[in-house]
C-alpha positions as CSV (number, residue, x, y, z in Angstrom):
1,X,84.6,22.8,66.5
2,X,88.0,24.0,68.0
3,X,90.2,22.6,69.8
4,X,89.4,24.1,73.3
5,X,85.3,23.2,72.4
6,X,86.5,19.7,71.3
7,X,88.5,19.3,75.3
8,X,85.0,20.7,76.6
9,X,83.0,17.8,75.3
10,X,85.8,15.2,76.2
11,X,85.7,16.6,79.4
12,X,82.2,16.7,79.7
13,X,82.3,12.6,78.5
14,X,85.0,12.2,81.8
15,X,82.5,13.4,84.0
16,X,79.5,11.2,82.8
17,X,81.4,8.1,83.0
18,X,84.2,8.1,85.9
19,X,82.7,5.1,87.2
20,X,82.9,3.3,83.9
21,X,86.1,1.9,82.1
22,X,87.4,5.2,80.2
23,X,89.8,4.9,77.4
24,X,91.9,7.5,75.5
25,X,90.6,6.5,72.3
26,X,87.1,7.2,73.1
27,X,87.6,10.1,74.8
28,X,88.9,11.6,72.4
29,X,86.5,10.6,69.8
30,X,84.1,13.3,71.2
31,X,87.0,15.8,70.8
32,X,86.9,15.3,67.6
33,X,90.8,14.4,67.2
34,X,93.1,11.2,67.4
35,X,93.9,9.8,70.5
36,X,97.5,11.4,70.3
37,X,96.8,15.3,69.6
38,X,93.9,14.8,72.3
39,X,96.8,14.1,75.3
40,X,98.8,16.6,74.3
41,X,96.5,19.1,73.6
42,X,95.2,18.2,77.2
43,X,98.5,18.3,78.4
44,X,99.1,22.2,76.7
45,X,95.9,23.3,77.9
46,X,95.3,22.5,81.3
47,X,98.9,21.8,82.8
48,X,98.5,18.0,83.6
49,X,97.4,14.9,81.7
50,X,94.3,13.7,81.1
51,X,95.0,10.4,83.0
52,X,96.2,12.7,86.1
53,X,92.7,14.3,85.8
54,X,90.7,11.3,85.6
55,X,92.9,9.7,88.6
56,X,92.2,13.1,91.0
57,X,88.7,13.0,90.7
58,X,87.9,9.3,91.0
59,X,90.3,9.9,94.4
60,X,87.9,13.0,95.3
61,X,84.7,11.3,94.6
62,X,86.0,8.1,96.5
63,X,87.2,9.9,99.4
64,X,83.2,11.4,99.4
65,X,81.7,8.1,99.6
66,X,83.6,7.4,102.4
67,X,82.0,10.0,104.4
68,X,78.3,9.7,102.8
69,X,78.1,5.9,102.1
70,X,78.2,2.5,103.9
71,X,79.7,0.6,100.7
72,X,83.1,-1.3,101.9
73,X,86.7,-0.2,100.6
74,X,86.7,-3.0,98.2
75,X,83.4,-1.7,96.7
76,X,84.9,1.3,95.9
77,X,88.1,0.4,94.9
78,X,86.2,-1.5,92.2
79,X,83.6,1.4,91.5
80,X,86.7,3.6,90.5
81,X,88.5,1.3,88.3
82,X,91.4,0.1,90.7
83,X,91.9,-4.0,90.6
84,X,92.6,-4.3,94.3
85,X,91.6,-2.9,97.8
86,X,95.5,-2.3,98.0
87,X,96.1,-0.6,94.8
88,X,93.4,1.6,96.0
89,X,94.6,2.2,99.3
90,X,97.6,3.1,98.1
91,X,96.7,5.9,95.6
92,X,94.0,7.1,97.7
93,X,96.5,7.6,101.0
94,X,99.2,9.7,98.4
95,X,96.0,12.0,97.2
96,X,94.5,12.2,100.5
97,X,96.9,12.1,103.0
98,X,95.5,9.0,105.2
99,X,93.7,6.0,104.5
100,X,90.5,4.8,103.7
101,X,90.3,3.5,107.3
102,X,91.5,6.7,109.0
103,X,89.0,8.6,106.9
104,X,86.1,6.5,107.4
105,X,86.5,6.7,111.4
106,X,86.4,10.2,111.2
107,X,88.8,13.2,112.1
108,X,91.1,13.2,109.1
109,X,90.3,15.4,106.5
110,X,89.6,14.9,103.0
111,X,91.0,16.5,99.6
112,X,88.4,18.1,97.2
113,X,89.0,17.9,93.7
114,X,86.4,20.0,91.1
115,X,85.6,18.9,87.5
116,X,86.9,21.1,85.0
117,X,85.3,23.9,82.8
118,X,87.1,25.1,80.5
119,X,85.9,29.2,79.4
120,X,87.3,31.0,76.5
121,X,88.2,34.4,77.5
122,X,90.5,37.4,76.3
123,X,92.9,39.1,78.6
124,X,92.2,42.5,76.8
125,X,94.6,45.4,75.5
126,X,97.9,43.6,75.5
127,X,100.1,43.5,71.8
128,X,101.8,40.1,71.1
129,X,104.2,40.5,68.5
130,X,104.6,36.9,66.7
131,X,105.3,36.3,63.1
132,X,104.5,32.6,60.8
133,X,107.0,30.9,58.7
134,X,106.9,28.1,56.5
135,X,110.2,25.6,56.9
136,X,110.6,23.1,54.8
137,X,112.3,19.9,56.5
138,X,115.6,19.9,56.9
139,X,118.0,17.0,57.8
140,X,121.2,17.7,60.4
141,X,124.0,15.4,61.7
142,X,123.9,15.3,65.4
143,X,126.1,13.0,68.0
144,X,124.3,12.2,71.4
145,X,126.8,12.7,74.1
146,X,124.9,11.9,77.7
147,X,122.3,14.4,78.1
148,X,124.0,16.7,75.0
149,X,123.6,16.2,71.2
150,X,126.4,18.0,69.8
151,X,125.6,19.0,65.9
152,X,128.0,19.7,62.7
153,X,126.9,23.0,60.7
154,X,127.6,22.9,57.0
155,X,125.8,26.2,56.3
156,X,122.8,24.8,54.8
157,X,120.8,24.6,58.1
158,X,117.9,27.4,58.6
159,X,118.7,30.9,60.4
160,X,117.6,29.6,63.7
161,X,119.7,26.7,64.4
162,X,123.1,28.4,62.9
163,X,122.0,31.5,65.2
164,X,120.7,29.5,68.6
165,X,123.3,29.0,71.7
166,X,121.1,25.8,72.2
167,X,117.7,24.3,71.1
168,X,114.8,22.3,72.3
169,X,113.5,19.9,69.9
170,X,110.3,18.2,71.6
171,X,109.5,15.2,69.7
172,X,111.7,11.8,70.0
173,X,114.4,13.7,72.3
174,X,112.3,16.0,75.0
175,X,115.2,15.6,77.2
176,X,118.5,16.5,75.3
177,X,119.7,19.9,74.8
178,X,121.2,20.5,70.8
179,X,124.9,22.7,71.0
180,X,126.8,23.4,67.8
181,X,130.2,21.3,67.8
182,X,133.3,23.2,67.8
183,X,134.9,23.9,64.2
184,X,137.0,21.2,63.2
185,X,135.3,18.9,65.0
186,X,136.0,14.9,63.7
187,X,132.8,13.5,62.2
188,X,133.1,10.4,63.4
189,X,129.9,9.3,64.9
190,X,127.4,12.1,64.1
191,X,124.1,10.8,62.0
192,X,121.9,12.4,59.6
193,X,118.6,13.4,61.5
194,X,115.1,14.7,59.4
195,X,113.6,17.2,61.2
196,X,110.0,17.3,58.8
197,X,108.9,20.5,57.7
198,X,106.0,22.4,59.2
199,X,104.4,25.9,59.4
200,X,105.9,27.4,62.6
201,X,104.2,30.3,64.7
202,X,107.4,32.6,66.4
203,X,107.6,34.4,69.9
204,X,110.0,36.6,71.2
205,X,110.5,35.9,74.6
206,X,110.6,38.9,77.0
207,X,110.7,39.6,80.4
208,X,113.0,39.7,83.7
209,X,114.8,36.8,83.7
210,X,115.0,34.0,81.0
211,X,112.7,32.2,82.9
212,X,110.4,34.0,83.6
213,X,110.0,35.5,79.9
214,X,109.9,31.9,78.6
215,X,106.9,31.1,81.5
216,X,104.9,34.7,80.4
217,X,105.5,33.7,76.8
218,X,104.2,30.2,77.1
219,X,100.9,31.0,78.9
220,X,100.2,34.2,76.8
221,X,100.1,31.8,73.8
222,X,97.7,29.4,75.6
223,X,95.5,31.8,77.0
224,X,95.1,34.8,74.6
225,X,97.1,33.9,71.1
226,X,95.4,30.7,70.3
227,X,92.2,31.7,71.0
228,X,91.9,34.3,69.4
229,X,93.8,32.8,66.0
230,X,93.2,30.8,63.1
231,X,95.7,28.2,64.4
232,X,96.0,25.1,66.1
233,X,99.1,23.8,67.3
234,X,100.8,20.3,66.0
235,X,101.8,19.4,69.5
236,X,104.2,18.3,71.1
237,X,106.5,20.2,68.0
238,X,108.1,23.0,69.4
239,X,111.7,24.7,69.3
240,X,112.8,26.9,72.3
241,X,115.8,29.3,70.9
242,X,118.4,30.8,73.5
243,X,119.7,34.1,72.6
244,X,123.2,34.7,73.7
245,X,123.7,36.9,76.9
246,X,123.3,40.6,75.9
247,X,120.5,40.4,73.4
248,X,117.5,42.8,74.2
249,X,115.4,39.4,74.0
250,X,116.2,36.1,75.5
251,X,115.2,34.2,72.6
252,X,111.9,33.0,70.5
253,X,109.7,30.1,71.2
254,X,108.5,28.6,67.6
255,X,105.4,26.0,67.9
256,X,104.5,24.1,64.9
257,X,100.8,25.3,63.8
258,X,98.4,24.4,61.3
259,X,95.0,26.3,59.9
260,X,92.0,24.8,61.4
């Protein structure tokens, strides 16, 4: 099974049981994968999280009830999982855009929200240059300033870090961006930092603007790349590397892989 048959199935589970207590473990026992790759694989796949999806059409299916059913508020807050009448009201008004009340005496409209089906299809005749490469892990000394972590090079760290204006390392620090520190920088306060070792898939990243090449790139290697592959990514491991201003390219996106 791969991993966009295994979100199938999980999906598939979603639907059968939205009116019963849903966990992320067994969910993503029928994908086939711990409860950790499942979310983020969700998450890299569709755009949202799981727990999002699950939340939008509980609010969908309760907002039908309204309109084809007699059963109280407090029924259906229950039937969807929520604790309290209030609760319910609450996330049902920010999804709908008026309350149960409102809804139920008619003239306020409702928000549809369909089930998922996920389709594997190829976007034909387009060349995507990418190349794999083995790195084994590495450790560098890094200093968290605010929102900045400011790293020392000794000339041992790979090609890509020595080479990138800045990087984006996804795992325990999704929000900081990685500069080199300037030459002769003290050392005071900087700490050793193991970045493990993995098999990385690389993407040049081309287009317009940075942005928009970085956006192309990304969905070009959900949609056609690893599909059509022998790899599965190791989410949420990926580096995002900036080209300085002038390059043909704006810069590579590397995602950590594995065979399947």
């Amino acid at each position: 099974m791969n991993w966009i048959e295994g979100i199938g199935k999980a999906i598939d589970y979603i639907e059968a049981n939205l009116t019963e207590e849903l966990t992320i473990g067994e969910i993503a026992k029928k994908a086939c994968v711990s409860p950790y790759y499942f979310q983020k694989s969700f998450a890299l796949l569709c755009g949202f999280t799981v727990g999002e999806y699950i939340r939008r059409r509980r609010l969908a299916l309760a907002g039908s009830d309204l309109l084809t059913t007699d059963d109280k508020v407090v029924d259906l807050a229950l039937k969807y999982g929520y604790g309290s009448a209030d609760s319910f009201t609450k996330a049902f008004t920010r999804f709908h855009g008026a309350t149960p009340t409102a809804v139920r005496k008619g003239g306020r409209l409702i928000k549809t929200y369909a089930p998922l089906q996920l389709k594997l299809f190829v976007k034909g005749g387009f060349i995507m240059d990418y190349r794999i490469k083995k790195q084994d892990a590495f450790s560098v000394k890094i200093k968290i300033r605010e929102n900045e972590i400011v790293y020392l090079d000794d000339g041992k760290l790979p090609d890509f870090v020595q080479f990138a204006i800045n990087i984006r390392y996804r795992e325990e620090l999704p929000s900081y961006r990685i500069e080199r520190a300037a030459p002769g920088e003290p050392t005071d306060g900087f700490d050793a930092v193991r970045v493990p070792g993995f098999l990385w898939a690389i993407f040049k990243c081309s287009g317009a603007t940075r942005t928009e090449a970085r956006e192309r790139t990304w969905a070009r290697i959900r949609d056609e790349w690893l599909p059509q592959t022998n790899y599965e990514p190791l989410s949420p491991n990926y580096i995002m590397v900036n080209y300085p201003d002038g390059e043909a390219d704006f810069g590579e996106i590397m995602i950590a892989v594995k065979e399947k």
